[in-house]
Phi, psi and omega in degrees: 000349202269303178325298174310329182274340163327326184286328175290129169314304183290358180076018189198147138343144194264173221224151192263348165297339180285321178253006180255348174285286185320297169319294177299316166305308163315329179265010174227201217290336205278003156239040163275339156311327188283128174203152190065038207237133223249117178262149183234134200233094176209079181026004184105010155270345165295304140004353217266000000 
C-alpha cells in the first residue's frame, strides 16, 4: 500500500475522514452557491 501511495500526489491513502469532510461542506452553509460540480476526492491522482 505504501508503493501505491507513492503514487498519489499527497503522498498517503485516502482516510474516510477525507470524504466525510468534503460530505460536511457540502452539506452546510459554505455551499450554497455551489452547483452542477462533479467533486473528485482522491488526493491529487488524476494529476498523476
Amino acid at each position: 500500500m505504501e508503493q501505491f501511495a507513492q503514487h498519489i500526489t499527497l503522498k498517503r491513502l485516502s482516510q474516510p475522514e477525507d470524504v466525510a469532510a468534503c460530505v460536511s461542506f457540502l452539506s452546510g452553509p459554505d455551499s450554497d452557491y455551489m452547483t452542477g460540480q462533479a467533486v473528485i476526492i482522491d488526493g491529487g491522482m488524476v494529476f498523476n
